[in-house]
N, C-alpha and C positions, 0 to 999 in steps of 0.2 A: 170338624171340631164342634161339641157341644158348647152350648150358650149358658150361661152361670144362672142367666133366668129361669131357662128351663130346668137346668138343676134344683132349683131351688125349688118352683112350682113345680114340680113334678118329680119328689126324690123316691116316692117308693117305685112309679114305672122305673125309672133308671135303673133303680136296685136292682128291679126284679130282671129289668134286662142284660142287668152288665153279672149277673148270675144265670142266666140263660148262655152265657157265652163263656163261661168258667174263669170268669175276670176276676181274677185271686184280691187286686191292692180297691177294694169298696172304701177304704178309709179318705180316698183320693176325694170322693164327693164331698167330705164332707167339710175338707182340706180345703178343696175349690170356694164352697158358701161360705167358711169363714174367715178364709184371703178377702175374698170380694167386700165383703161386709169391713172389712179393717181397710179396702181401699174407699171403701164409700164415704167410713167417719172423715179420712185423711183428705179426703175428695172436698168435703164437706166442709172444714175447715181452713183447708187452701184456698175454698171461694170466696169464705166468710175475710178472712184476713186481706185478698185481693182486693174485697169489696170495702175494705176498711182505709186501706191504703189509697184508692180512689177517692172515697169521700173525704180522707183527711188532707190528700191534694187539692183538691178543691178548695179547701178553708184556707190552706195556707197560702192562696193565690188570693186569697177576698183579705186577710189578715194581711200581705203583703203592702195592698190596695191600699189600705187604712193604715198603717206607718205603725202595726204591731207585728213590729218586727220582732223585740224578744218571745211574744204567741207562737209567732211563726217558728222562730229556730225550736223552741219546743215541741212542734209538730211537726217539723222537721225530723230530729231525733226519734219519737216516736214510730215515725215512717223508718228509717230506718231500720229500727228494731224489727219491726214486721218482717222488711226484705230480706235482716237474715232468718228469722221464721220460715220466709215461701220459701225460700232454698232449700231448707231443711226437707219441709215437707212437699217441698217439688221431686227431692231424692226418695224421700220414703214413698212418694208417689211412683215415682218409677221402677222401683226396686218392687214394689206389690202388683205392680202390671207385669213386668215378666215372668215372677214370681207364679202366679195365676194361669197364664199362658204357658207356662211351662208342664201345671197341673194339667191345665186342658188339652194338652198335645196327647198327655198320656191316655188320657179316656177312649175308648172304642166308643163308636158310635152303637145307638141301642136298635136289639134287632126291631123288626115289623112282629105282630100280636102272630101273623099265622106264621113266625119261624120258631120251631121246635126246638125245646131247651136237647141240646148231647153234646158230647164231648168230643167226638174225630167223625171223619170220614164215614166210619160204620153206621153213624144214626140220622146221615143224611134221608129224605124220603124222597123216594123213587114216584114221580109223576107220571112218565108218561118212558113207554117204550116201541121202539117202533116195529120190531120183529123179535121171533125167538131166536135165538143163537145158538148156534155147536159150532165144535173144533169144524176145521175143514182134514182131519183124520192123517192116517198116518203117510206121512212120504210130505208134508206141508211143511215148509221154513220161514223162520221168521224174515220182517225185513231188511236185517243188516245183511246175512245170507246172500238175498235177493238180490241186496244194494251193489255185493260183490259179483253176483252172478250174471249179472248184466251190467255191469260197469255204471251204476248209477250216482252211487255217492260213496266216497273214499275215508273213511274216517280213517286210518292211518295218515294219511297225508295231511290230513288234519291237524294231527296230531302234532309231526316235523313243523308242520309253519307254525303252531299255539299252542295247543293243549290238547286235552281229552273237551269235547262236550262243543268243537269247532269242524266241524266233518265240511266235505269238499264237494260240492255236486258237480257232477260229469253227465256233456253229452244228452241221452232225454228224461235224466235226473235233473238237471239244469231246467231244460227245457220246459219239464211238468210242475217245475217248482214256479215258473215265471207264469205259465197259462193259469195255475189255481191262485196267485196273486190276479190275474188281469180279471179274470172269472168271479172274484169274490169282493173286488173292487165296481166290478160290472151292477154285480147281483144290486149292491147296497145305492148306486147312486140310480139307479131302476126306481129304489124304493124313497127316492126323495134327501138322498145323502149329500150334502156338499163333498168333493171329494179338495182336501190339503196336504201337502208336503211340508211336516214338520219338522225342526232340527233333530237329531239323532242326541244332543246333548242337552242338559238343561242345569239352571242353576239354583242354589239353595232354594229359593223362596218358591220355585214351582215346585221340588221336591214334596215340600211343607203343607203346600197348597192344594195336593189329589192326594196328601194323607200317608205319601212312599215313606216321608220321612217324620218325625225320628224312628218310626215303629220299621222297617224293613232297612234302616240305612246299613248294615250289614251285610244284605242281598245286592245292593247296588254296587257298579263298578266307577270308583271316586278316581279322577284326574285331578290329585293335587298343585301341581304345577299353574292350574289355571281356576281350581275351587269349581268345576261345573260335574255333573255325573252322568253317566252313558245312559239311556232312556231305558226300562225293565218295560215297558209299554207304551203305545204312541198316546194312549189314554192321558199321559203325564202332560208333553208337550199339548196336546189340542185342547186340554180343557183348561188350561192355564192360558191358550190365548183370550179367554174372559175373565181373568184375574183383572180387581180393579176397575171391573166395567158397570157403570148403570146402562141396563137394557131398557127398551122399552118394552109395555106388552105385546104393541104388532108385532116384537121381532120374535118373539117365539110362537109356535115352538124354535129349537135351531138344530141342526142336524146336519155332523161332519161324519166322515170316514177318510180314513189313513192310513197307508200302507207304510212300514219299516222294519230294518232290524229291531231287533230284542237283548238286552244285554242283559242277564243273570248270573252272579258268583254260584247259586243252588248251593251254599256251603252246608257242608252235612250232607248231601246227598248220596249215596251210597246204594250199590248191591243190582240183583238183576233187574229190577224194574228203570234203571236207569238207562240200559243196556239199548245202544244204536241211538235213535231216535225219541226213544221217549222222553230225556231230558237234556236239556242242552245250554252251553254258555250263552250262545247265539243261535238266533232263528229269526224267522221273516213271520209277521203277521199282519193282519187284516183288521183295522178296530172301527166301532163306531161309537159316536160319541152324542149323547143329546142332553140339551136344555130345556127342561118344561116347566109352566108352572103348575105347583105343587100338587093340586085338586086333580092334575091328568097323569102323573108320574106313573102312577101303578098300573093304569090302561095301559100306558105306553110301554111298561116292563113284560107287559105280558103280549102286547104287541112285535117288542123284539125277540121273544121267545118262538112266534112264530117264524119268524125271519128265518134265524138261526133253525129252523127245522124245513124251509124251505130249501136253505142249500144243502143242509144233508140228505134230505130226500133227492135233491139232483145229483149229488153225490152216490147215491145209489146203496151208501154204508149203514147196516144196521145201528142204530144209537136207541140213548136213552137220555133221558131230563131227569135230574134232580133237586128237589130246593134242598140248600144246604142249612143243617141244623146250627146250632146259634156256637156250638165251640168250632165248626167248621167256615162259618163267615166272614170274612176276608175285615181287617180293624175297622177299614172305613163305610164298608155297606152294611146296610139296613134290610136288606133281601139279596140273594143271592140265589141264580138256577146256573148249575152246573151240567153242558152236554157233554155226553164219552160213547166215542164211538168203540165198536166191538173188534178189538183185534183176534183175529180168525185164528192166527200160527200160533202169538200166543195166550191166545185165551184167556184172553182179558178185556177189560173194558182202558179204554185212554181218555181221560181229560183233553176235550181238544177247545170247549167254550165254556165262559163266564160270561153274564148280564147281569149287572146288576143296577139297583136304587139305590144311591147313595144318601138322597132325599136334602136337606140342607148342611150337612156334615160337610162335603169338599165345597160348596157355594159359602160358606163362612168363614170359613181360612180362607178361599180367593176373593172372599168381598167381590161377589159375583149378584147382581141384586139387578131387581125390575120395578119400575114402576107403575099402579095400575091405579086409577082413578084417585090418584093424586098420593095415594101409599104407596111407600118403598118395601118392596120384602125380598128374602133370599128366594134363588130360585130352588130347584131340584136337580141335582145334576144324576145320570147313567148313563152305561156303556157295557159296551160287549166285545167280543172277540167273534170276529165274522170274515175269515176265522185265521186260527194259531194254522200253521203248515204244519212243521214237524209230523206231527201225529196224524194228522190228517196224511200226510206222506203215506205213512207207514203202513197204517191201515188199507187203504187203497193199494197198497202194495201187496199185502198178505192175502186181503180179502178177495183180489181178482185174480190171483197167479192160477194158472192151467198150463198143462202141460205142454202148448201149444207156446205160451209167455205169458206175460201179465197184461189182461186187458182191460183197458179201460171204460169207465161211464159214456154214454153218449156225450152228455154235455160236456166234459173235459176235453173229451178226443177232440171235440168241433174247435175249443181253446189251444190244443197243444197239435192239432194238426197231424195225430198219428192216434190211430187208435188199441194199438199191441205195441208192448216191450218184447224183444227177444231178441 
């Protein structure tokens, strides 16, 4: 969430940014500065009136003292008067703090200066790739194919227990689903990652708090009965365990990783790109999650960008990096590098990781704050996907099939303990 200060000191960067990301409601800014301003008069005058009511207590205890007593019921009356006054403007005080908060929920946070104003996906820019790519030519199948041709993972059966977008692993589709969780959990706590087990559910105020809600509450899977929602990423649960916390400076940087299901509605989702694996109601991923203060945040973004290029290289799959343009930027990040590995069958790239800076945006809605030579400030929160399965599945499926079976990376086979499917 943005800060109404910063709004204010700084309304043309916002502008400029919140039109970098095709932010259609600009009127919002202005809406926010002059809520704030009408809570400050209201602020202003509930102190004064407070402080009046104080000092006129006062007298009528020294007037009580002195046997003026008719002074006193008259300042008595007075006082009263005030106290339905602070009522008043206790409600109108409340009423313009929500009010306000409500504006600011809606505001995306504004990109970083090097994210490029577009509109979709298309004007994302392409940094870094790591091999050229071709089809693997005719007689290749994709991984659903695959999934059935070696009894790997059952999406029909899926289907019978839940829905479309719940597929069933079998056997050493199981198997190689559980080795690239232990392998990618491995990789991160190598690199200094605390590793946690967060709950699978979570309740309004973390929602709120990494930015899901109110802007994605539609994507999420809501368990009314009990007001909590199914986690869309472990990113939600682990960064909400510093909701409410003052840090210290020794304690950062901090740095978890988390392995869990994934719960997404994908409403709207539609057509062949959705087709087997590439999208799904549930899946299992691998996230990390760090706190830094603010001055190291962007080393650090580009630090986990290596990371994330580390295990794709031991993955062995061609990929590529993108920073994504400012209508592609996810509401609550400030930079955004998107990795997609190369599906071979069907010729395409997949979405398989996100890193991003979020920078103080999700540390101000969790009131997440450090103190450092005697100042208090927000920190910087980021995180990544190290990494989503699914795609990674699939990929690795397509891209090492031979007629011999599908064989695997070194480094996974040492994980799943078999190095060919067939």
């Amino acid at each position: 969430m943005l800060q109404v200060n910063f709004l204010r000191d700084n309304k043309e960067r916002v502008l400029e940014g919140l039109n970098k990301r095709q932010f259609k409601n600009l009127e919002l800014v202005d809406e926010a500065i002059a809520t704030d301003e009408e809570r400050k008069k209201i602020q202003f005058e509930l102190d004064s009136q407070l402080s009046e009511i104080n000092k006129i207590s006062k007298e009528i205890g020294i007037l009580m003292k002195e046997g003026k007593k008719e002074e006193a019921e008259s300042a008595k009356s007075k006082t009263a008067q005030y106290k339905e006054s602070t009522s008043e403007l206790k409600l109108q005080l409340s009423n313009l703090e929500e009010a306000l908060l409500n504006i600011l929920y809606q505001l995306p946070n504004i990109p970083n200066e090097l994210v490029k104003k577009g509109v979709s996906a298309d004007d994302n820019e392409i940094i870094y790739q790591s091999h050229d790519v071709e089809g693997l030519g005719e007689g290749a199948i994709p991984h659903w194919e695959l999934a059935k041709k070696y009894n790997l993972i059952d999406f029909e059966l899926g289907v019978k227990i839940a829905g479309a977008g719940f597929p069933v692993y079998l056997n050493k589709g199981a198997r190689l689903q559980r080795a690239l969780v232990q392998y990618f959990l491995d990789k991160n706590v190598e690199k200094g990652y605390m590793e946690v087990n967060p709950p699978h559910v979570v309740n309004e105020a973390s929602g709120y708090g990494t930015g899901q809600l109110p802007d994605k509450e539609g994507q999420m899977y809501y368990i009314q009965a009990d007001d909590l929602y199914l986690i869309p990423t472990a990113e939600v649960p682990v960064t909400n365990l510093y909701r409410d916390v003052l840090l210290d400076e020794k304690d950062l940087p901090i740095k978890n990783t988390a392995f869990s299901q994934c719960y997404r509605r994908e409403a709207g989702s539609y057509g062949a790109h959705v087709r087997g694996l590439n999208r799904l109601h549930q899946f299992e991923k691998v996230e990390i999650v760090r706190l830094e203060k603010p001055e190291n945040s962007y080393a650090v973004l580009e630090e986990m960008v290596e990371h994330i290029k580390e295990i794709l290289t031991d993955l062995e799959l061609p990929y590529r990096v993108l920073r994504l343009c400012g209508g592609d930027t996810g509401f609550a990040s400030a930079m955004t590098y998107d990795f997609e590995v190369w599906s071979a069958a069907q010729e395409m790239w997949l979405e398989v990781s996100s890193v991003s800076n979020f920078e103080t945006f999700q540390a101000n809605r969790l009131k997440c704050r450090y103190k450092a030579d005697g100042k208090t400030q927000l920190v910087h929160t980021l995180n990544g996907s190290a990494m989503a399965l699914p795609r990674i599945m699939a990929a690795l499926l397509e891209n090492n099939q031979t007629e011999e079976g599908i064989k695997l990376p070194k480094k996974i086979a040492e994980y799943a303990r078999f190095d060919v499917i067939n």
